[in-house]
Backbone as CSV, one residue per row, in Angstrom:
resi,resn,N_x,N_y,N_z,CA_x,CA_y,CA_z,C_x,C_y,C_z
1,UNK,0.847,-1.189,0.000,0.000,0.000,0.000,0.884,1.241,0.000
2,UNK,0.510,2.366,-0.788,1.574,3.364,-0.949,0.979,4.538,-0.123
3,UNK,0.193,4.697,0.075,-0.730,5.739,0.938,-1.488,5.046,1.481
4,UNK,-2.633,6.620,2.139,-3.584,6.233,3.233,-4.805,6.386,2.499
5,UNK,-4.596,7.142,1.303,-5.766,6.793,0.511,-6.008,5.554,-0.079
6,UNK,-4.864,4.439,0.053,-5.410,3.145,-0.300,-5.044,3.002,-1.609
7,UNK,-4.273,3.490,-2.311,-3.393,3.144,-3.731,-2.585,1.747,-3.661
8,UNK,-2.295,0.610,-4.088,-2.316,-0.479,-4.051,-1.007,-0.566,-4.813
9,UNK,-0.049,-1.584,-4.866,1.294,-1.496,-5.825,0.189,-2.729,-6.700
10,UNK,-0.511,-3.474,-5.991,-1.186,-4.806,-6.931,-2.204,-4.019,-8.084
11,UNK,-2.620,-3.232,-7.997,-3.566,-2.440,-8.599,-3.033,-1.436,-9.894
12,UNK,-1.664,-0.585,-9.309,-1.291,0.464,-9.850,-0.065,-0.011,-10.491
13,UNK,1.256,-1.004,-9.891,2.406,-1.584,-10.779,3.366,-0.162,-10.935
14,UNK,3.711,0.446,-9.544,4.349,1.614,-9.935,6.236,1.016,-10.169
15,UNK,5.845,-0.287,-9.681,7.187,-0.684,-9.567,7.595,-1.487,-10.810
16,UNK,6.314,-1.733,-11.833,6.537,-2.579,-12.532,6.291,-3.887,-12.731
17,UNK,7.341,-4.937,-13.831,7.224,-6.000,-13.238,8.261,-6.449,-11.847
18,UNK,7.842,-7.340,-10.656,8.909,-7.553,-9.579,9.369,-8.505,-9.740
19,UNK,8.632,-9.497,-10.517,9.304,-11.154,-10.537,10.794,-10.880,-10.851
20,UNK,11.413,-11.543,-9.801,12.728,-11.787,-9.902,13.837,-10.505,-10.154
21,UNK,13.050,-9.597,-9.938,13.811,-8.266,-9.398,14.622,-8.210,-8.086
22,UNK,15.426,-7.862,-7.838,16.060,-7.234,-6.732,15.673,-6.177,-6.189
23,UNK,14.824,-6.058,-5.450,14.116,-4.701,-4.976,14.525,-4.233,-3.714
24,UNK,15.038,-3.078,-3.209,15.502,-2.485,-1.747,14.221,-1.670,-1.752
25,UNK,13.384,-1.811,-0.082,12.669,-0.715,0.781,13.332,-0.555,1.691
26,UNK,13.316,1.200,1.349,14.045,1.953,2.529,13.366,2.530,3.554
27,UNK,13.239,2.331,4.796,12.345,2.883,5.735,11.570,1.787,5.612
28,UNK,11.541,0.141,5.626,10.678,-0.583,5.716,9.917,-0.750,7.306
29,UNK,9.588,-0.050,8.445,9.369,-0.207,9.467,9.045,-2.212,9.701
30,UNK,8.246,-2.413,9.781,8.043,-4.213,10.012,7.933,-4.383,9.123
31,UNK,8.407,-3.987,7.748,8.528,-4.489,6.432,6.835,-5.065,5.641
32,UNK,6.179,-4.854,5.807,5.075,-5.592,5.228,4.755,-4.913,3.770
33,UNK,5.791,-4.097,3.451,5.996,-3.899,1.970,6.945,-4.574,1.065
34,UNK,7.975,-5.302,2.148,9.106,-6.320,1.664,8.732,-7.916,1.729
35,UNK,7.720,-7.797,2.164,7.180,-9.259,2.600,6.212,-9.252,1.203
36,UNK,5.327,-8.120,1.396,4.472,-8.590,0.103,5.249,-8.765,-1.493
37,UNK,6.339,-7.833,-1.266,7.031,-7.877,-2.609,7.649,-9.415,-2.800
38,UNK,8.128,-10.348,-1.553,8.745,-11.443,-1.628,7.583,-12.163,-1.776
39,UNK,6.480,-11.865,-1.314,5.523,-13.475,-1.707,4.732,-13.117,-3.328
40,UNK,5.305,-11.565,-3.850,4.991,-12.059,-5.633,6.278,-11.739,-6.109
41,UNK,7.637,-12.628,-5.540,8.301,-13.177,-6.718,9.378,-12.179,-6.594
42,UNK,9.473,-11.263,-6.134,10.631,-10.630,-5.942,11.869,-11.045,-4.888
43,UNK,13.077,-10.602,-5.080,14.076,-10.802,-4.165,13.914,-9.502,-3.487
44,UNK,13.481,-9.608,-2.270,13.288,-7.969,-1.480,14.287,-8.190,-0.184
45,UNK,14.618,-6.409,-0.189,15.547,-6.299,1.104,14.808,-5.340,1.493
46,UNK,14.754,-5.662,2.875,13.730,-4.276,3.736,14.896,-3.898,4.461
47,UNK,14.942,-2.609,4.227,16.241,-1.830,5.432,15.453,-0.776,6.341
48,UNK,16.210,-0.674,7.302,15.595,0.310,8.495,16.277,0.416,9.804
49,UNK,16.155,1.996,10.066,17.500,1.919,11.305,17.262,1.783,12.560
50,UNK,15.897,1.133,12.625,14.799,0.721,13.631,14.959,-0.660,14.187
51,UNK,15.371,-1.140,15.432,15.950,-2.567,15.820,14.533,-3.367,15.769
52,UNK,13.935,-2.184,16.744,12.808,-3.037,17.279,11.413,-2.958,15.910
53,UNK,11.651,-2.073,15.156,10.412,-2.065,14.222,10.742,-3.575,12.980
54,UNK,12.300,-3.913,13.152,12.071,-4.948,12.484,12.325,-6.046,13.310
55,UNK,12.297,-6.179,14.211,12.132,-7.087,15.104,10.433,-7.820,14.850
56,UNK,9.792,-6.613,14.955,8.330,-7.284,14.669,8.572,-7.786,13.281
57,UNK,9.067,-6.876,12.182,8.937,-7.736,10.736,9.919,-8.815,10.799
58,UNK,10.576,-9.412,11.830,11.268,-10.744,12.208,10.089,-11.437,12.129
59,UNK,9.334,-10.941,13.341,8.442,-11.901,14.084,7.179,-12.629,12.525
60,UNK,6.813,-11.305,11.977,6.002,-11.695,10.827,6.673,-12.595,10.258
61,UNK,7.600,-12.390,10.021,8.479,-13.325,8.709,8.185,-14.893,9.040
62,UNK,8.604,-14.779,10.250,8.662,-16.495,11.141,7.226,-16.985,11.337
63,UNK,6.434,-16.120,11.304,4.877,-16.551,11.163,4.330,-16.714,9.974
64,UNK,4.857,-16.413,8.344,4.988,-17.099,7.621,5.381,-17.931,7.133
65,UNK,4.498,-18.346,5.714,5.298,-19.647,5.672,5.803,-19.450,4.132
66,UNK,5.366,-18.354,3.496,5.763,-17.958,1.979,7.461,-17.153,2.317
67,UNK,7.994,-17.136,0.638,9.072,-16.228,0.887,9.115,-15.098,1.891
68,UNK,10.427,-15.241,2.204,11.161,-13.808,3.256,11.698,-13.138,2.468
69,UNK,11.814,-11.295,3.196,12.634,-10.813,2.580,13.993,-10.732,3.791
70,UNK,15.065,-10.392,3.212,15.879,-10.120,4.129,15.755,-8.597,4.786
71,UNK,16.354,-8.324,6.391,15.938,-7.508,6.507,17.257,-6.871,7.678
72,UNK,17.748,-5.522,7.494,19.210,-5.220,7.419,18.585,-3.726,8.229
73,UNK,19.547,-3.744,9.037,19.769,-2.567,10.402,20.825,-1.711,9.572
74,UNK,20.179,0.039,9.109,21.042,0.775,8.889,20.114,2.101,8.382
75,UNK,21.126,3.475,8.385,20.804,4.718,7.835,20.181,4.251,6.332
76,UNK,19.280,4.977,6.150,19.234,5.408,4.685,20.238,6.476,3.978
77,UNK,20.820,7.091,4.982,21.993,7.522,4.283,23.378,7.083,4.225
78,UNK,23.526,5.811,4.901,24.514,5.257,4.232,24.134,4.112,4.111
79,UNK,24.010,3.487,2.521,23.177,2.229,2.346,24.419,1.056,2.363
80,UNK,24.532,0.102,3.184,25.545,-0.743,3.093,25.200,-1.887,2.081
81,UNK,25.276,-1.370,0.457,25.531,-2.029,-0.695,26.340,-1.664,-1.520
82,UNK,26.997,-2.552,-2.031,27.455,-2.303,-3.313,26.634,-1.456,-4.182
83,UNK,27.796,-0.873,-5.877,27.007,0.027,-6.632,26.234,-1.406,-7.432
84,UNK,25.187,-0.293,-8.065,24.482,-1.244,-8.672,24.125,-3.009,-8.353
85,UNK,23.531,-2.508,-6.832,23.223,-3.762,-6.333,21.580,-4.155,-6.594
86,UNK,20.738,-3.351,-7.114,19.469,-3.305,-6.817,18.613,-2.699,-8.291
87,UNK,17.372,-3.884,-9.013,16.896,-3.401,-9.999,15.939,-2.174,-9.741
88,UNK,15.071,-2.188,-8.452,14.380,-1.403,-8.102,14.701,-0.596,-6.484
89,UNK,13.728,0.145,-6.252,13.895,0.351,-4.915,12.611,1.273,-4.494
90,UNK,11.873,1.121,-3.100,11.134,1.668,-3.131,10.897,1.999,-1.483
91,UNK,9.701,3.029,-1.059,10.029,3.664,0.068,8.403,4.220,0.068
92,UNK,7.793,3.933,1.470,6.316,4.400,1.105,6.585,5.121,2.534
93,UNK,6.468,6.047,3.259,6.077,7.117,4.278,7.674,6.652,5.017
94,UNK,8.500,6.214,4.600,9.589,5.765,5.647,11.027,6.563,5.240
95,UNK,11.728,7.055,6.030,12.976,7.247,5.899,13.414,8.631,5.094
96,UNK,12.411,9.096,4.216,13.125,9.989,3.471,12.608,11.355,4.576
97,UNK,11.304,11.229,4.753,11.343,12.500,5.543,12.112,13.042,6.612
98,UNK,12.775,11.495,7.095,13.371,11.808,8.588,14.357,11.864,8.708
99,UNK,15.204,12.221,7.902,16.779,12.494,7.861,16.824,13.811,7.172
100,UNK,17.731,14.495,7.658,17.947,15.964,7.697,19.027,15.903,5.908
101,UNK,19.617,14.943,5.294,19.858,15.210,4.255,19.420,14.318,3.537
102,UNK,17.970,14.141,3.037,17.440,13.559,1.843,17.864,13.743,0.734
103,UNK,19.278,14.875,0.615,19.478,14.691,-0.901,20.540,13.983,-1.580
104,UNK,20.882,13.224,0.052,22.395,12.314,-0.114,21.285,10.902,-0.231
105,UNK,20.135,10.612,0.023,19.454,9.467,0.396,19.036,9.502,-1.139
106,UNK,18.973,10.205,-1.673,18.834,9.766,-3.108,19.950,9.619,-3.835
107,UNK,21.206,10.475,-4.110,22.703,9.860,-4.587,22.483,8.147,-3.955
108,UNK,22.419,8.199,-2.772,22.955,6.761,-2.577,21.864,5.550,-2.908
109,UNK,20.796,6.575,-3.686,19.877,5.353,-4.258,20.205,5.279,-5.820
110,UNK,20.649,6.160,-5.722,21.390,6.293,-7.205,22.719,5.390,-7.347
111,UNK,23.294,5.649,-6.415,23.864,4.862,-6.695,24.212,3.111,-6.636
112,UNK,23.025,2.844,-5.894,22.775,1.221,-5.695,22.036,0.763,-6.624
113,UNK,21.234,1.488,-7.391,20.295,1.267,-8.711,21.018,0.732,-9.683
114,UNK,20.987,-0.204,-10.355,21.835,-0.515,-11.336,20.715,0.254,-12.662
115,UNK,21.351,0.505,-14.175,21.017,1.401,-14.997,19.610,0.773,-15.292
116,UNK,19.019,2.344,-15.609,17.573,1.635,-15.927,16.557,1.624,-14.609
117,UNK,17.517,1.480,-13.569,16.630,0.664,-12.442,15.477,2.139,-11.776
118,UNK,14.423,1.813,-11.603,13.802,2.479,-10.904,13.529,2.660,-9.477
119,UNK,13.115,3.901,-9.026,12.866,4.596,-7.546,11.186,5.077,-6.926
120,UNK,10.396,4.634,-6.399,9.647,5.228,-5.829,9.380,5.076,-4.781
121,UNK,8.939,6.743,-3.966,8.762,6.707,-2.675,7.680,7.561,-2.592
122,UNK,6.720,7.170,-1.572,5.659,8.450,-1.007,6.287,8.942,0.087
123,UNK,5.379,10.240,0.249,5.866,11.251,1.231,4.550,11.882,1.520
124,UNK,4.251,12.197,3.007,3.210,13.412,2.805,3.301,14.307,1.608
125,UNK,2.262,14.575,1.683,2.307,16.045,0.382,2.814,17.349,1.205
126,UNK,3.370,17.611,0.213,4.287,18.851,0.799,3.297,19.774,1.579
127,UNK,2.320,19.977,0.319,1.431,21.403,1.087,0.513,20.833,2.286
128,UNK,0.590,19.696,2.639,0.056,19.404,3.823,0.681,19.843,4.853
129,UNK,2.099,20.567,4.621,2.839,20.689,6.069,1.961,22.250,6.240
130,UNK,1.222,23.332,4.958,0.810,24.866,5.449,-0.343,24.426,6.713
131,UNK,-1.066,22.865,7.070,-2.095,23.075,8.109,-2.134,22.789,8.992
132,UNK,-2.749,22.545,10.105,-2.527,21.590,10.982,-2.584,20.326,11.407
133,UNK,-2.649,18.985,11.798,-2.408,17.960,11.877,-3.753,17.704,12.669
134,UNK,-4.982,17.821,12.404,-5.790,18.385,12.139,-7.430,17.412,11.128
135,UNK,-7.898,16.426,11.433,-8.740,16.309,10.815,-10.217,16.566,10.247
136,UNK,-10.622,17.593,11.592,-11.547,18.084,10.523,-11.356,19.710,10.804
137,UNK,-12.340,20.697,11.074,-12.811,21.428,9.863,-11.478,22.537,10.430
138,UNK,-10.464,22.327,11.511,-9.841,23.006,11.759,-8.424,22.988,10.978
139,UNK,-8.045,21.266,10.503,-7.336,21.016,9.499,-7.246,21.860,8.184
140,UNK,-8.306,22.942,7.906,-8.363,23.273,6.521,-7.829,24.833,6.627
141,UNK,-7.425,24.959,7.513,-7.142,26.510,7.462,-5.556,26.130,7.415
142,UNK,-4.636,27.302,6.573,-3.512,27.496,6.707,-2.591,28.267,7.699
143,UNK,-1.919,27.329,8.351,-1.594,28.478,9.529,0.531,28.307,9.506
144,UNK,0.599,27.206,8.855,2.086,27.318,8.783,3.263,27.679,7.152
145,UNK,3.854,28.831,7.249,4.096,28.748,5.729,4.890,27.406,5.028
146,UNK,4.283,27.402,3.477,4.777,26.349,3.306,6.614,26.695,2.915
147,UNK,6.715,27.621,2.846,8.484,27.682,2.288,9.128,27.488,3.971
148,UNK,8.521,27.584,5.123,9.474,27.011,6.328,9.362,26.133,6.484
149,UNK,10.753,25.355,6.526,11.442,24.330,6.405,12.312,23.732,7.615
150,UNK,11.318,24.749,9.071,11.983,24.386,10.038,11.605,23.036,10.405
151,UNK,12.551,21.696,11.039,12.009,20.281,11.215,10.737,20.238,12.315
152,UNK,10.262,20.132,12.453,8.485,19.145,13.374,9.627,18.553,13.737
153,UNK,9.796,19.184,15.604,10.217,17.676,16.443,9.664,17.597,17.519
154,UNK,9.471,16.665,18.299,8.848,15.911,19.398,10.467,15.382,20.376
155,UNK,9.728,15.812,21.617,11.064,15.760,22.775,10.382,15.210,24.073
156,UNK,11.266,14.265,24.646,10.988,13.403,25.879,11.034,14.602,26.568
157,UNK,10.964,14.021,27.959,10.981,15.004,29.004,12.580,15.779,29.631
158,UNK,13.410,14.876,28.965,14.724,15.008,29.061,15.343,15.780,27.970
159,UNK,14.346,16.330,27.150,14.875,16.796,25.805,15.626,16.539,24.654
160,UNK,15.037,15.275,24.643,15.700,14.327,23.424,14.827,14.024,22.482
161,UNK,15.186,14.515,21.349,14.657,14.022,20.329,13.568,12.824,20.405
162,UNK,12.598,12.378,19.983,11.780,11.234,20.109,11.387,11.087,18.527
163,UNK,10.778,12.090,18.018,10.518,12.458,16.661,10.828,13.413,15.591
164,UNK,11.613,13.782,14.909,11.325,14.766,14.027,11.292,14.448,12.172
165,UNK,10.638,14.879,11.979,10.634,14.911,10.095,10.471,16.617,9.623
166,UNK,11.266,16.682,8.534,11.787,17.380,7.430,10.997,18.014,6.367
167,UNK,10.548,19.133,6.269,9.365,19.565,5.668,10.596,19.997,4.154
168,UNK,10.215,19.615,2.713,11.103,19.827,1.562,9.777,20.233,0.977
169,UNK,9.457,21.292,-0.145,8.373,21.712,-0.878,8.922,20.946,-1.895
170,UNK,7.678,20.578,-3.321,7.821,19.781,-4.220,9.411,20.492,-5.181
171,UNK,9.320,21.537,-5.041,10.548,22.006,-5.592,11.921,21.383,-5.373
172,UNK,11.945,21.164,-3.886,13.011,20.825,-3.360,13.438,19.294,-3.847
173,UNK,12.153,18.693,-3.518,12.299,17.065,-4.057,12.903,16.808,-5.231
174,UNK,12.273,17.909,-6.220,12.656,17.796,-7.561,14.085,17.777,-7.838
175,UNK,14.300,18.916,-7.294,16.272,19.510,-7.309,17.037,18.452,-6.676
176,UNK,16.563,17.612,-5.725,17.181,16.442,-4.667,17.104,15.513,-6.164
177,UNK,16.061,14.766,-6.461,16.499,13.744,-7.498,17.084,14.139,-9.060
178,UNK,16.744,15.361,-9.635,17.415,15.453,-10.255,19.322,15.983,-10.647
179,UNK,19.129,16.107,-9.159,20.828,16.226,-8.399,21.192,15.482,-8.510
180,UNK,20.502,14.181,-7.820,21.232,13.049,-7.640,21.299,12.410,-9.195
181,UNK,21.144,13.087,-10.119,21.372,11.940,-11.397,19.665,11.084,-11.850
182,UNK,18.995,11.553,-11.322,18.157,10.294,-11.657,17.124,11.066,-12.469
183,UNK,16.272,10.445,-12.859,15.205,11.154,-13.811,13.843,11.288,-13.853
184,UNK,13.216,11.824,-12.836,11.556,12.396,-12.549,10.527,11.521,-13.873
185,UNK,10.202,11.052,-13.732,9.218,10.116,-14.661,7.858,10.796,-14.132
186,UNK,7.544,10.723,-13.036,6.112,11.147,-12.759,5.970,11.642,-11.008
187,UNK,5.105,12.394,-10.916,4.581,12.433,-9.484,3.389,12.276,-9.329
188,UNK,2.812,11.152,-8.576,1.085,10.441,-8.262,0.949,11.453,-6.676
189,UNK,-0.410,11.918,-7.138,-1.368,12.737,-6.059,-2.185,12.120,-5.933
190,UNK,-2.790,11.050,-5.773,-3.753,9.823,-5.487,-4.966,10.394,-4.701
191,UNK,-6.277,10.774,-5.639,-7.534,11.129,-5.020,-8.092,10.309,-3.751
192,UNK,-8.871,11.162,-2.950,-9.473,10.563,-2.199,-10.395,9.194,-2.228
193,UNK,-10.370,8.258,-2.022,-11.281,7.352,-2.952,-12.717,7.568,-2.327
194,UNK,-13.908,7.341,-3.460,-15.153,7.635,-2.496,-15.843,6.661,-1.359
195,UNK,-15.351,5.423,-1.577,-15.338,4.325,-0.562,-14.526,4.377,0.524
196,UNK,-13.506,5.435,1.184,-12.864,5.146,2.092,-13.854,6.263,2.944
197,UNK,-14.388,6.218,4.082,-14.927,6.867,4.931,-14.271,6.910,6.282
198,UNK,-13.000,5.901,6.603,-11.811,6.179,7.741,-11.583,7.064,7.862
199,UNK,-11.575,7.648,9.416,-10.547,9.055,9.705,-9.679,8.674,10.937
200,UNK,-8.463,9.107,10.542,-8.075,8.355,11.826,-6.103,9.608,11.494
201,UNK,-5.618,9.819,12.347,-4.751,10.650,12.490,-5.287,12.088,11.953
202,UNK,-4.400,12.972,10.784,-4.450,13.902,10.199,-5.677,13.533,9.346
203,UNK,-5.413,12.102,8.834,-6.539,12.175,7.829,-7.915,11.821,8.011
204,UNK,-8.591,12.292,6.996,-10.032,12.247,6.867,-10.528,12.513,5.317
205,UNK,-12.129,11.475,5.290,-12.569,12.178,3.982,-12.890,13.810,3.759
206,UNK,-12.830,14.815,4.861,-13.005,15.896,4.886,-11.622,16.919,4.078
207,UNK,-10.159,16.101,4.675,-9.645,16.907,3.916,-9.151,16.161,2.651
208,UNK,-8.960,14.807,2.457,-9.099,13.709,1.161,-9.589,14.252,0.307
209,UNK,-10.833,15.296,0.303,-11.380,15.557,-0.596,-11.412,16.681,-1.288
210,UNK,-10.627,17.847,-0.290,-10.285,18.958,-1.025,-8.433,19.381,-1.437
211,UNK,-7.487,18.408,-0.857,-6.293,18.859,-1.165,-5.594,17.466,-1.012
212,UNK,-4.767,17.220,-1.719,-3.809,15.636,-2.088,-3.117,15.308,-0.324
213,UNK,-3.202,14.390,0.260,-2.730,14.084,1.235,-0.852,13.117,0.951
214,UNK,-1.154,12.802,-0.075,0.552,12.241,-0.809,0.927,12.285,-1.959
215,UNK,2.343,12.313,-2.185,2.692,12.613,-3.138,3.558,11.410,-3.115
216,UNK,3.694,10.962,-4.496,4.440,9.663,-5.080,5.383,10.330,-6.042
217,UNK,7.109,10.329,-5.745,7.441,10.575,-6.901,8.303,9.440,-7.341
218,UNK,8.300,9.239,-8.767,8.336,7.915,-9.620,9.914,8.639,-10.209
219,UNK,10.704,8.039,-10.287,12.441,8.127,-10.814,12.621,6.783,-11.561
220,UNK,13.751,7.355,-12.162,14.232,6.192,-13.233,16.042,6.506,-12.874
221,UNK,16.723,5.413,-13.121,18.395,5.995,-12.738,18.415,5.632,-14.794
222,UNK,19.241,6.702,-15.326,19.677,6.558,-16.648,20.109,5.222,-17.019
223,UNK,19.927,4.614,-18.376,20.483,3.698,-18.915,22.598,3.809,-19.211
């Protein structure tokens, strides 16, 4: 699943064909995007610098009984592969927002891509960072600009970091992958669907329905 609007990789094929691809997810939290890619036919690696979030996608793995993917403790900014280790690679709400240089997290997807190979990742939508976090009717007002780019962080009581992610406007994304060498094929804004009536965090069909809640952008690394 690539969003919360319910966009499907079985449905949509942003990745293509997977059979027998080499596919890296980055930011796989319990991997259940590396698991589904291994039980249609792909060779998947779920990475994540999370012990315990793949600890649970351990636990899944061992409670199946179809293919595993492998699953590897590390930064997304420093990917411990070889170049051109990987036909695809993909990333749905994980990892890119939360590192303060996303534009090295794409070089180094660039550079594990072997030629040809493709990249996609979702991200909140940028202009979701102008509101508040927020699902209904107070969500719709703009109260933060979208060109500040100061990080959203969350702090224990000791003043440590617990959470923060990285607000980049679509501009920025753009300049990040086409920096890194790679080549913008498309960006998916995935409508609200009219069957989803869930609200549950930020989201809702209230704001689903008037402004894109994600953005998908689709890369290619050159032949």
């Amino acid at each position: 699943m690539w969003c919360p609007e319910g966009l499907h990789e079985g449905d949509v094929h942003l990745l293509g064909d997977v059979v027998g691809k080499s596919i890296l997810e980055i930011g796989c939290g319990s991997a259940p995007c590396s698991r589904w890619l291994a039980s249609h036919g792909a060779r998947a690696v779920g990475l994540d610098i999370s012990m315990g979030m793949l600890a649970h996608g351990r636990r899944a793995v061992s409670a199946s009984t179809g293919p595993a993917p492998s699953l590897v403790q590390a930064s997304a900014e420093v990917l411990p592969f070889a170049d051109a280790t990987f036909d695809l690679a993909c990333s749905a709400f994980g990892a890119v927002p939360f590192v303060a240089d996303s534009a090295g997290v794409m070089r180094e997807v660039h550079r594990v891509l072997r030629p040809g190979g493709r990249w996609v990742f979702a991200v909140n939508h940028p202009m979701r960072w102008v509101f508040p976090d927020d699902p209904g009717p107070a969500g719709l007002t703009a109260t933060i600009p979208y060109f500040d780019r100061t990080p959203y962080a969350e702090f224990d009581p000791d003043g440590v970091a617990t959470y923060v992610e990285h607000h980049r406007t679509i501009g920025d994304r753009v300049r990040e992958i086409v920096g890194a060498g790679l080549i913008l094929t498309d960006i998916v804004e995935p409508d609200w669907p009219e069957w989803l009536d869930r609200e549950w965090g930020q989201w809702s069909p209230l704001r689903g329905q008037i402004f894109p809640g994600t953005a998908i952008f689709c890369c290619e690394k050159p032949r």
